[in-house]
C-alpha positions as CSV (number, residue, x, y, z in Angstrom):
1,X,34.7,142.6,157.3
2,X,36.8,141.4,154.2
3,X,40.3,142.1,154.2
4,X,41.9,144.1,151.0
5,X,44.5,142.5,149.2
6,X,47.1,144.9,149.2
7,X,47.3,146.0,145.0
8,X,50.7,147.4,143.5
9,X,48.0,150.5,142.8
10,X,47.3,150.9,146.2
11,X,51.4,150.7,147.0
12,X,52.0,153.4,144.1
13,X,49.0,155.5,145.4
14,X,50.4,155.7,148.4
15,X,54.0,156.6,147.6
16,X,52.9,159.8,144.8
17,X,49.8,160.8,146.2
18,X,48.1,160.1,143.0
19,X,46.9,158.0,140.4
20,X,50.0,155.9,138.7
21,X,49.6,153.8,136.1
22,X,52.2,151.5,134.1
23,X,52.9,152.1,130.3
24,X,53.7,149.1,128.8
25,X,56.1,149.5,125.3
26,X,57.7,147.3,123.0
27,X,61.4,148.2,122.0
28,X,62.6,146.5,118.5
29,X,65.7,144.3,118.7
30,X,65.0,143.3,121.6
31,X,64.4,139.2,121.8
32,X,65.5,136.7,124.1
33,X,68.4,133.8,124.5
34,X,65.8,131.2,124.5
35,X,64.7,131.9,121.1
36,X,67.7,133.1,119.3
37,X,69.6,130.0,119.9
38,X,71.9,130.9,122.5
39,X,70.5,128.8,125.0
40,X,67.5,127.4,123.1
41,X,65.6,127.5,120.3
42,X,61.9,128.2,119.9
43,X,60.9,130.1,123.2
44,X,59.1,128.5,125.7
45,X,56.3,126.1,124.5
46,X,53.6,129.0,125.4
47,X,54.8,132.2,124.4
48,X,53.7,134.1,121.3
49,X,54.9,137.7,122.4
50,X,52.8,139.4,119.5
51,X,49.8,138.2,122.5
52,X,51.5,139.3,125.0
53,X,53.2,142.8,123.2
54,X,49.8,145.4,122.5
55,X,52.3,147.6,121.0
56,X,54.4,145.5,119.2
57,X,53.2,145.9,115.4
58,X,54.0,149.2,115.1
59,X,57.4,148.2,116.1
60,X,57.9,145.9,112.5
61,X,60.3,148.5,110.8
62,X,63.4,146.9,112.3
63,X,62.1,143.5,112.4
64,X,65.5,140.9,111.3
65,X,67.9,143.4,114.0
66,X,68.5,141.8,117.3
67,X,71.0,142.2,120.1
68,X,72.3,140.6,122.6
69,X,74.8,140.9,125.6
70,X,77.5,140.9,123.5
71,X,76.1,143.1,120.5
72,X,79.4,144.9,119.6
73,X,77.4,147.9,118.1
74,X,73.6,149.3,118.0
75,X,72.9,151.2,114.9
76,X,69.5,151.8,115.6
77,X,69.5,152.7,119.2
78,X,68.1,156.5,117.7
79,X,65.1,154.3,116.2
80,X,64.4,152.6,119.5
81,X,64.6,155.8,121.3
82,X,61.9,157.5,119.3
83,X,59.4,153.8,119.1
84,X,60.1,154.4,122.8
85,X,58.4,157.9,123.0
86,X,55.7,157.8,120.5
87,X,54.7,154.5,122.5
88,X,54.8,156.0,125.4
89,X,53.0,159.5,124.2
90,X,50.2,157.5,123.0
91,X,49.5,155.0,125.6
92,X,49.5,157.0,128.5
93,X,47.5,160.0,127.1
94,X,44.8,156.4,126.7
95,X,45.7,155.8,130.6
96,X,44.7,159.9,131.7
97,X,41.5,160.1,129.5
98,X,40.4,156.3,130.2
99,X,41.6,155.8,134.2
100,X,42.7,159.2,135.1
101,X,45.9,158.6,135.6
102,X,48.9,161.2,136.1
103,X,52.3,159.7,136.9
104,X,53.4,156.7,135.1
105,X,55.5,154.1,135.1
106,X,57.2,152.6,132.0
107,X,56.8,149.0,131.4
108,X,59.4,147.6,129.5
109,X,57.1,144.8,128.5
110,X,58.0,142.5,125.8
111,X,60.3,139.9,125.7
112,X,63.5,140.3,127.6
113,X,64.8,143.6,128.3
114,X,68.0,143.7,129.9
115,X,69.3,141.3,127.0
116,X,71.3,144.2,124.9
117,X,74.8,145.6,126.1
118,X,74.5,147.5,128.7
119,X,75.1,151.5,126.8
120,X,71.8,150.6,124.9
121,X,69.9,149.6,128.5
122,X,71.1,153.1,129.5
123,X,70.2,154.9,126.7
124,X,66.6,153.3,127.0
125,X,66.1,153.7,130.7
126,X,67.3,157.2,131.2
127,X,65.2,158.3,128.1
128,X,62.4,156.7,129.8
129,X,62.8,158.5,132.6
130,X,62.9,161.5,131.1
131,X,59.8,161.5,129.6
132,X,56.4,163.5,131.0
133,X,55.3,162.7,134.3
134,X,56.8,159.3,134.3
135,X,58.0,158.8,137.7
136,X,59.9,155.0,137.7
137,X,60.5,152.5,134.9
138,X,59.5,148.5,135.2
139,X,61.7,145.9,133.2
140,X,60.6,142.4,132.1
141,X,63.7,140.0,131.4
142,X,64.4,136.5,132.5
143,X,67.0,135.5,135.6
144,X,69.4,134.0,132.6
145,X,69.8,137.4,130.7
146,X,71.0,139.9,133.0
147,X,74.7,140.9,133.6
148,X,76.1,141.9,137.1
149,X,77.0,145.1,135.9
150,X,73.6,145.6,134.8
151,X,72.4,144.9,138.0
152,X,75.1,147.5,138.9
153,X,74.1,150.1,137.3
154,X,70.1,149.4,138.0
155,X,70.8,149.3,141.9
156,X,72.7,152.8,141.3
157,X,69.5,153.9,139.5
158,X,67.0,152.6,142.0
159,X,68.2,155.6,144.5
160,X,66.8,158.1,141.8
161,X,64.1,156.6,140.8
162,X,60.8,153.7,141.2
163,X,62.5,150.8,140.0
164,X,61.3,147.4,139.4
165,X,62.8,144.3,137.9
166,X,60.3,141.6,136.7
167,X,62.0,138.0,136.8
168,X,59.6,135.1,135.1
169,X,59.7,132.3,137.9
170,X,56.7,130.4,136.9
171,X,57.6,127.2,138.6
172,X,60.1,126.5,140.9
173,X,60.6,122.3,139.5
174,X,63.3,121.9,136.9
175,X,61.3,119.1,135.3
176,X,58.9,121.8,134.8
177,X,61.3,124.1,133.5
178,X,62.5,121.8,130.7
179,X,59.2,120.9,129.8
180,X,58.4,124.3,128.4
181,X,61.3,124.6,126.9
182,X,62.6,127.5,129.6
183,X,66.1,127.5,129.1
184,X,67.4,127.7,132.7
185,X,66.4,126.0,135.9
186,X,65.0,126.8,139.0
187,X,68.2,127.6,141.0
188,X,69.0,130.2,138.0
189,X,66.0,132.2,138.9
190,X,66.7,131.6,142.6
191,X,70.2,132.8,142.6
192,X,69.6,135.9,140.0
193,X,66.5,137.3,142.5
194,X,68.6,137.3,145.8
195,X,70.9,138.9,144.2
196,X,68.9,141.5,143.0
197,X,67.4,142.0,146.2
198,X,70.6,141.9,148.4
199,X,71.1,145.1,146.0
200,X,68.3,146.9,147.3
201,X,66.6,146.3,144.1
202,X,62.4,145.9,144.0
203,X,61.5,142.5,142.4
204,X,58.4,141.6,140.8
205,X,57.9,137.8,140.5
206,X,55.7,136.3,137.6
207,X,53.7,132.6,138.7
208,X,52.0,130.3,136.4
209,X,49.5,128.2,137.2
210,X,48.8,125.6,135.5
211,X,51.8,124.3,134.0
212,X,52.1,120.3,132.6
213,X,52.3,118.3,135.1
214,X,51.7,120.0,137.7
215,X,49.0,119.8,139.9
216,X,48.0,121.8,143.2
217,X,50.8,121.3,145.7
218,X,53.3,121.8,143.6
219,X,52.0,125.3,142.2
220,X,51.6,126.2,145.9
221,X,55.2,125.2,146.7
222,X,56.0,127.4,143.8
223,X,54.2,130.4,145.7
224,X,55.4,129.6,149.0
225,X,59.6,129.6,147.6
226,X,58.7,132.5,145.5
227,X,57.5,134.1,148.4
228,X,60.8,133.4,150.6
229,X,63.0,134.6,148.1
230,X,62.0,138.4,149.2
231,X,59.9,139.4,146.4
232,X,58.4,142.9,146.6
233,X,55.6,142.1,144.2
234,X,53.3,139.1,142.6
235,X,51.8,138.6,139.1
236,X,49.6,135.7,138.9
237,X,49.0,133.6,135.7
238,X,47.0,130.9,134.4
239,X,48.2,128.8,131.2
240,X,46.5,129.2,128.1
241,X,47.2,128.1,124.7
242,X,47.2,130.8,121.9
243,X,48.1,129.8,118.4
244,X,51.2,129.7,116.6
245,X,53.0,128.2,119.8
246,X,54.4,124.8,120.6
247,X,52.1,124.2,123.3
248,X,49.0,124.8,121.2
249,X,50.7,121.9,118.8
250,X,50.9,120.1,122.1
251,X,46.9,120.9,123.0
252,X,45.9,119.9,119.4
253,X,47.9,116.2,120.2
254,X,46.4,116.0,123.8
255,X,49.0,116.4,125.2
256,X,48.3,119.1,127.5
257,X,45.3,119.8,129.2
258,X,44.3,123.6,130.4
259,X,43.6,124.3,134.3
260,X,40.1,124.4,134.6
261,X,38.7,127.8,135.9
262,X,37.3,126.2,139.5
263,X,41.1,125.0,140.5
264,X,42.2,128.1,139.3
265,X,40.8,130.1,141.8
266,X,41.2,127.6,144.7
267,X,44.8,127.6,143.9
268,X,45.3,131.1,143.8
269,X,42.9,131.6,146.9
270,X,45.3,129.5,148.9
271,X,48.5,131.3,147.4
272,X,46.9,134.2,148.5
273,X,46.5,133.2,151.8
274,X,49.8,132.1,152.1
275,X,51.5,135.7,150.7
276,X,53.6,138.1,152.9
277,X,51.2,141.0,153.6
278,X,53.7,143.6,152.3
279,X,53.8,141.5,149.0
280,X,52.1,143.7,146.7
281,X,49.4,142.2,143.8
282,X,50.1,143.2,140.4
283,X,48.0,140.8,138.4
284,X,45.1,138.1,139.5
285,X,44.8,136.3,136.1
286,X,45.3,136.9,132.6
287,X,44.1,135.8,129.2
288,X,43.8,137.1,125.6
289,X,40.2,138.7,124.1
290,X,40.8,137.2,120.5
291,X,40.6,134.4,118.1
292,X,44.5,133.7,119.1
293,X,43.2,132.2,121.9
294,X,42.1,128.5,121.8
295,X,42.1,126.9,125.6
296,X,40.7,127.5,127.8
297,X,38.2,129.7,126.9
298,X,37.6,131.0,130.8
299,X,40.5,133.3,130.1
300,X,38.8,134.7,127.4
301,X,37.1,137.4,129.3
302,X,38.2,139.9,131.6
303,X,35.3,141.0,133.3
304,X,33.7,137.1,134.2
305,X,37.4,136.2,135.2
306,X,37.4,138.5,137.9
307,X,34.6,138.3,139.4
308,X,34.5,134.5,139.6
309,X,37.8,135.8,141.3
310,X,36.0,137.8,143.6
311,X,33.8,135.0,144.6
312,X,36.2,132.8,145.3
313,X,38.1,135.8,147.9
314,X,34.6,136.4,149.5
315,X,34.8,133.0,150.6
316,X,37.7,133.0,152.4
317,X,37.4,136.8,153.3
318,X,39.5,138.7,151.0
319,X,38.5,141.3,148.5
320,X,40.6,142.3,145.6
């Protein structure tokens, strides 16, 4: 008998009685201090969010506006409110015709989205909320761009509502950390997530695997302190390169060499292994189904990537 990995579907099933999906959206304005120049510039050596953001181009019309936490005014917060419902109208109609689902949640997806004053967060959040059958909200942002008061206010809305904060950890070494141009260190993260959680908060944490350098123990030390920190939820992540990003400059040099698929999967086995039980599994792997993608080309398809996942469970008695 195989034993299921506990899914963040199976944890939202359980909760609404129903089938809950999450709506991802892409808010313009919205960027991050690693890439405007407040605490780096470029973005980490990976990231291309057009790759990461399915609903970003339709968000162009107020591309050169950003805030930040100290934007002194927001004169397009009406904008953002509306790219937040017509995003939201369309995907999850997709979601109930394609998976049948009925409640949602709202993913505040791309880049990092607690980095605006805090009115505009509101404004965003509670409209959110407001929409059809949406039943909690999800927000993406990085341990570096959140305010106390912030996490104020989001603790306050947590007793209304499913709430989830997504932090990027992705490795716990600093030498890591300033390889890929992150921006902050590991204690950064560390502090920002206890916090979070000695607020009641949920916490999603986001692992890569795979990062320069790094080889097996170290990604597995990364799970294990990830793990400790109290995290209520795991995405999983391999590295891969996509054009028009400092690491695929880095790949073209040789300079960086993908994880290959078989270490993959006997890493993640092994972090699976070693996860809390009430830890709930949000994502296994992930990769890109376009000609952005250059390495490695494993992560190119969905379908083969999870079940050479599967495979690798069976072995060890898990099923996914």
């Amino acid at each position: 008998m195989r034993e299921q990995i506990f899914t963040f579907g199976q944890y939202l099933h359980r909760k609404f009685g129903t089938k809950v999906s999450k709506v991802p959206v892409s808010i313009s304005g919205f960027t991050c201090p690693n890439i405007d120049g407040t605490i780096a510039k470029g973005g980490c050596t990976f990231c291309e969010n057009d790759s990461f953001s399915p609903s970003l181009d339709r968000a162009r019309p107020l591309k050169g506006f950003f805030l930040n936490l100290s934007s002194a005014t927001n004169p397009y917060l009406e904008k953002q409110l509306e790219q937040l419902e017509w995003q939201f109208n369309a995907l999850s109609q997709k979601l109930h015709n394609d998976n049948g689902a009925d409640k949602f949640i709202v993913y505040f997806q791309s880049f990092t989205n607690t980095y605006a004053p805090l009115e505009t967060l509101k404004a965003l959040y509670e409209k959110a909320l407001s929409l059809d059958n949406v039943v909690g909200i999800s927000i993406g942002t990085r341990s570096d761009s959140i305010s106390d008061e912030t996490l104020a206010y989001l603790a306050e809305l947590s007793k209304q509502t499913e709430l989830w904060v997504e932090f990027g950890i992705q490795s716990i070494y600093d030498a890591t950390l300033e390889r890929i141009n992150r921006g902050h260190d590991s204690s950064n993260v560390q502090e920002t997530i206890r916090k979070a959680k000695a607020l009641g908060l949920n916490v999603c944490g986001h692992l890569i695997f795979g990062l320069p350098g790094e080889d097996k123990a170290m990604m597995l030390e990364t799970a294990k302190v990830a793990y400790s920190l109290g995290i209520d939820s795991v995405k999983y992540h391999p590295l891969y390169v996509v054009k028009r990003t400092a690491l695929a400059n880095e790949y073209a040099r040789g300079e960086f060499e993908p994880i290959l698929e078989e270490l993959y999967l006997e890493v993640l086995t092994e972090a699976l292994l070693l996860k809390p039980s009430y830890v709930s599994v949000q994502r296994l792997s992930a990769g890109i189904d376009d000609e952005t993608l250059i390495a490695p080309l494993w992560c190119k398809e969905k379908n083969s990537q999870l079940k050479a996942i599967n495979g690798a469970l069976k072995s060890v008695g898990l099923k996914y």
